[in-house]
Every structure is written in structure tokens, then in C-alpha cells.
matplotlib code that plots the C-alpha trace (Angstrom):
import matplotlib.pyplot as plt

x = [7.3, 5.6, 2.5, 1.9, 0.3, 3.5, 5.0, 3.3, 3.9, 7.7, 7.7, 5.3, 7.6, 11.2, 9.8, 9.1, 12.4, 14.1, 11.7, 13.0, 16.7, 17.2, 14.9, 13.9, 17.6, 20.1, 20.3, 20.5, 24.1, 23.9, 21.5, 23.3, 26.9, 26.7, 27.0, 30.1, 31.7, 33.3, 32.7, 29.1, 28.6, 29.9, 27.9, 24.9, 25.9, 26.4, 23.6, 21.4, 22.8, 22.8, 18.9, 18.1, 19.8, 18.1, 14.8, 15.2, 17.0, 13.8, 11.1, 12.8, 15.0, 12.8, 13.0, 9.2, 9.8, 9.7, 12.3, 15.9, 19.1, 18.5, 15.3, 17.2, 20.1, 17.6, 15.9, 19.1, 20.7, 17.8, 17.5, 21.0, 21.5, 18.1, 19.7]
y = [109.1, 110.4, 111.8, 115.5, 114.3, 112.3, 115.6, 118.0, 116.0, 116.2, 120.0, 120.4, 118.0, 119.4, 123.2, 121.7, 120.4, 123.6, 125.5, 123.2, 122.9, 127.1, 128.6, 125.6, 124.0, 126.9, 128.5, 132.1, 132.4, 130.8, 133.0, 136.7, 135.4, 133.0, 136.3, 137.7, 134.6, 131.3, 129.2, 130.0, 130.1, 126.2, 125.4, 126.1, 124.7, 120.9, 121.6, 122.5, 119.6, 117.2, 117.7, 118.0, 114.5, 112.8, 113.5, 113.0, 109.5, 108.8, 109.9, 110.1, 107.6, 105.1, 102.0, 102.0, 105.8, 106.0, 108.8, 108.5, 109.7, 112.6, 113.5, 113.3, 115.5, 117.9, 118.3, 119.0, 121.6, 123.1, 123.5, 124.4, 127.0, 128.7, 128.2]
z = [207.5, 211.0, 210.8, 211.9, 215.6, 216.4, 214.8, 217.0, 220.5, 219.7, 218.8, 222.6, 224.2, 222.5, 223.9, 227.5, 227.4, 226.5, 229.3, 231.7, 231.3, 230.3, 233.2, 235.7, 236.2, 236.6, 239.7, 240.3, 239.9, 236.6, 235.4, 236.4, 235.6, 232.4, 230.2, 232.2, 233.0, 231.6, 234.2, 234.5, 231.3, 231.1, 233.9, 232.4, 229.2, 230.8, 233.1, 230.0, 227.6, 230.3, 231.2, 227.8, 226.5, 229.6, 228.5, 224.9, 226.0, 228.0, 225.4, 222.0, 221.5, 221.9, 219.4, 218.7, 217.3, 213.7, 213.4, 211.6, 212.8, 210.8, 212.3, 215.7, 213.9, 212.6, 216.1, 218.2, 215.8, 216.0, 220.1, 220.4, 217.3, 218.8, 222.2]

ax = plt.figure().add_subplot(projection="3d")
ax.plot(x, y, z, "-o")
ax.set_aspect("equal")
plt.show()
């Protein structure tokens, strides 16, 4: 079981995360085309996922962690589905 600090921290760090890979990492093309266009739209997708699986390799995939795989499950369904 985590406790609701180490609970917290995750939520802060999961919406920094998000912040950063949906409006700090696309460019402007990105942004105006992804709606219209495939290849945007896919661009901004592997840009997105790619940022996003760096940081959660780097912070919460950590062997010291105390989360399960379904912890892990639980937290990217629930960026992406509210992506």
C-alpha cells in the first residue's frame, strides 16, 4: 500500500508530465494541424508518448517504488483516456 504523500507526489508529478509533453514539446505546426491532419496528429502522439514514458522510466519505474503493475496500468489509462 503507498501512503497518500507518495500518492500526491505522483498525481503533481503525473500532471507535470502531461503539461510538458501536450503544450511544452509540440511545435506550432503540431498544435494547428494535429486536428486536420494524420500526420500531425501522429506526430504529436509519439512526441507525447515518447516524453511521457521517459519520465515515468526515470521517476516511476523505479525498483525502490512500492507500486504494482496495476498501479502503473491504472496511471497510464488514465493520462491517455483524459488525453
Amino acid at each position: 500500500m503507498i501512503s497518500i504523500g507518495t500518492a500526491i507526489l505522483t498525481g503533481l508529478f503525473i500532471i507535470f508530465i502531461h503539461w510538458l509533453a501536450d503544450f511544452h514539446m509540440q511545435n506550432e505546426d503540431m498544435s494547428m494541424k494535429k486536428s486536420k491532419s494524420n500526420f500531425w496528429l501522429t506526430m504529436h502522439v509519439l512526441t507525447y508518448t515518447a516524453v511521457t514514458l521517459l519520465f515515468w522510466n526515470l521517476v516511476l519505474f523505479r525498483p525502490l517504488n512500492n507500486y504494482s503493475f496495476i498501479d502503473y496500468f491504472m496511471f497510464f489509462n488514465f493520462i491517455f483516456s483524459t488525453h
